[in-house]
N, C-alpha and C positions, 0 to 999 in steps of 0.2 A: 761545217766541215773544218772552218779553221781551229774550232776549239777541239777536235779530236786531233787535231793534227798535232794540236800544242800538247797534247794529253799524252799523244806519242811520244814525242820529243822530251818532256819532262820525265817520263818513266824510263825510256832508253837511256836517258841520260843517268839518272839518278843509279841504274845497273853498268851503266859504262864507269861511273867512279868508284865504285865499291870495288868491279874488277882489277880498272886501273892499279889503285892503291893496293891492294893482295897483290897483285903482279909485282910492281916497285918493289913494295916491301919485301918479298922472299929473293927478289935478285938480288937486292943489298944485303942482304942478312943472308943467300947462301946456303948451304949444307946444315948451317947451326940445328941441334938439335931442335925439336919442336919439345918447347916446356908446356907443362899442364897449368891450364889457365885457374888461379886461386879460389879457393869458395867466396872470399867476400867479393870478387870482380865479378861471380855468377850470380849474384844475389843481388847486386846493387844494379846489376843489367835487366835483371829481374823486374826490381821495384822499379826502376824508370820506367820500362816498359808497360807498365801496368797504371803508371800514373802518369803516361803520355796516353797511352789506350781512353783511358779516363775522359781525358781533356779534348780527345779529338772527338770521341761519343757526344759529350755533352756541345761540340761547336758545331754536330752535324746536325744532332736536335733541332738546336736555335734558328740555323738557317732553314731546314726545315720547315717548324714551325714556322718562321717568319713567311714561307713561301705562303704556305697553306693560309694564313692570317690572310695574304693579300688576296689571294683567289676568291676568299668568302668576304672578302672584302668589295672586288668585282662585283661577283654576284648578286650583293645586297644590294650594291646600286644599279645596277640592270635591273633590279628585280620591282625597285622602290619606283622607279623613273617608268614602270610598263605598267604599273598599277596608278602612279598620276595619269597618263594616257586611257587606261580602263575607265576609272571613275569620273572621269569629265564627261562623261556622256548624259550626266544629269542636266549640263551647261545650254543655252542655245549654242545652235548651228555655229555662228561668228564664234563665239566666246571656245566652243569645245575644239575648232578647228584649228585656233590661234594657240592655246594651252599644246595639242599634239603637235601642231609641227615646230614649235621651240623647241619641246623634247625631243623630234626629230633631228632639229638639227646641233642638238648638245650632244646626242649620240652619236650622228655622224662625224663631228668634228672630233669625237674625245676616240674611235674608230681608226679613222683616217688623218691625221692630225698628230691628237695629243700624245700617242700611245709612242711614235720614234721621238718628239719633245722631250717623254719623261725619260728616255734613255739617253739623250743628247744632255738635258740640262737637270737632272734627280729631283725634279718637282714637277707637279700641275700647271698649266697652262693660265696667262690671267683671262683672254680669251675662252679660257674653259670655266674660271668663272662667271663670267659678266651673261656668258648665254647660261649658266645655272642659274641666276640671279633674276634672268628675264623671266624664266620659268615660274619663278616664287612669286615676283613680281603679277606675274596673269592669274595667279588667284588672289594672292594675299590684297591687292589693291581692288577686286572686284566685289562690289554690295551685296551679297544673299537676295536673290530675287523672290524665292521663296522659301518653303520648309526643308523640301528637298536638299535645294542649295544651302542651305545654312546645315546641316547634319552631315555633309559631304565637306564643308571644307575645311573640317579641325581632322579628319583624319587623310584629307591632298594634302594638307602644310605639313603634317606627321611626314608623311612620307616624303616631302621636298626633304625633310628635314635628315629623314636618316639617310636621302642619297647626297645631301651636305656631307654628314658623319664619313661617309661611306668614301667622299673623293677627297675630303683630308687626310684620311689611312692611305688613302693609296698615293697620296703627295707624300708623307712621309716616310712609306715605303717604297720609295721609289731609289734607285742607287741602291750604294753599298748599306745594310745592316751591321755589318762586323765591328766594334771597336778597334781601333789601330794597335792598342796593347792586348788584346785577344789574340790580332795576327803575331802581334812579334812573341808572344807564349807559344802559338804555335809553332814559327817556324824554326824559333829557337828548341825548342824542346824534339824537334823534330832532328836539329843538327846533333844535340846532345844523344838522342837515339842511336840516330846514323852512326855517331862519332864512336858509340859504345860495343860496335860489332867488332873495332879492330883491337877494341881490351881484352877478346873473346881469343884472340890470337888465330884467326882464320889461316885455314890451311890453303894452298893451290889444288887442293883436290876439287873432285866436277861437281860431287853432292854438297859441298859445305861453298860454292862460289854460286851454285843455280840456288840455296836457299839464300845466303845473303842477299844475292841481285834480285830476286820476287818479292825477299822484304822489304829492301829500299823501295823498288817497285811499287807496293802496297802505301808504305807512306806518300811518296809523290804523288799517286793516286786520291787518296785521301784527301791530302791539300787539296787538289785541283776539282775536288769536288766541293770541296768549302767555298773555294771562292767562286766556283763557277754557280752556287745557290745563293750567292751571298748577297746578288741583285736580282727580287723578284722579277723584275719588268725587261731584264737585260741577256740573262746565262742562256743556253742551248735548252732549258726545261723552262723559259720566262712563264708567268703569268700572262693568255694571250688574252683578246678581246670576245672570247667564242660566245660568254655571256650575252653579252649586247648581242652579236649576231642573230643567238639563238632566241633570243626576246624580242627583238625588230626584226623579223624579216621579212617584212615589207618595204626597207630601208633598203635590199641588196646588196649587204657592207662586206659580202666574200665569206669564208668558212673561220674567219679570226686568225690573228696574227700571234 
């Protein structure tokens, strides 16, 4: 709720200065004729327009994309971590019960746990290593007792292996995505837009004050959707844990965060 609230306030705001400033401006200036604003001021309002359009396309992509990266990111490792748990069942009793509930408890803790960490501190937990680590550990150290077990455990350590892969993308996706001079392209290019409605010589009339204000509108919008994607694990649309849930639910770890 807070982030609609701030989403309110950014876009009211962003329509209250455009008004403002058209208001100021015709009380000082008064009666004065309304001059016709030049072609080259139409055309270069134009082109910026079009080459901010551009910029803000291509930054909602990235974040995008980046989300999407993390989620299949998730999922590969729920997915790797419930297939080491499948495949131990070649193991004795001791050996297959020790291997599941490691993973057990790497999932519950990366669940309940890791998941406000990486929004707290923009990385993986070392604790969320060291129980990945025991996991690899309970095969990688155990002798092939038989044939079974020896053709089962090059592809259990495969798969320790890509839910390794799997929680380093998500350590490194974790926080912001954005480079800091991508933001300031943005919000600069975003002032120079804004800036370029009053070269337009806006009138006080009600059509030409309601479109200026739904365009500032629109960009403050905009922003606030860049940054609000800009942290898989953290925005109003994060990357949750529904994975894991949906793969352990015999763990009872709630519907995913």
């Amino acid at each position: 709720m807070d982030e609609w609230v701030a989403l309110a306030i950014a876009m009211a705001a962003a329509c209250a200065v455009v008004v403002a400033v058209v208001v100021l401006r015709h009380r000082r200036v008064g009666t004065v004729k309304h001059a016709e604003t030049p072609d080259v001021i139409e055309y270069i309002t134009m082109m910026i327009g079009v080459v901010y359009a551009i910029v803000l396309g291509l930054a909602i992509a990235g974040v995008w994309e980046a989300r999407g990266s993390a989620q299949d990111g998730v999922f590969r490792e729920a997915q790797s971590l419930q297939e080491v748990s499948d495949r131990a069942v070649v193991y004795p009793a001791e050996v297959r019960d020790k291997i599941r509930a490691d993973v057990d408890a790497y999932v519950s803790y990366v669940v309940q746990v890791e998941w406000d960490y990486m929004r707290d501190h923009g990385n993986v937990s070392d604790r969320g290593n060291e129980l990945l680590a025991q996991v690899r550990s309970d095969v990688a150290t155990r002798q092939p007792a038989n044939e079974l077990e020896a053709q089962t455990y090059q592809p259990v350590m495969d798969r320790i292996a890509a839910a390794t892969d799997a929680r380093n993308a998500r350590g490194q996706n974790a926080g912001p995505t954005m480079p800091g001079v991508v933001w300031f392209g943005l919000i600069a290019g975003g002032l120079v837009t804004f800036g370029m409605l009053f070269a337009l010589q806006i009138r006080r009339t009600q059509r030409e004050l309601v479109l200026a204000g739904c365009f500032s509108a629109l960009i403050a919008f905009l922003l606030f959707m860049i940054w609000d994607f800009d942290d898989p694990f953290g925005g109003s649309v994060r990357v949750t844990t529904q994975a894991f849930t949906d793969l352990f639910p015999h763990l009872n770890l709630g519907g995913g965060d």
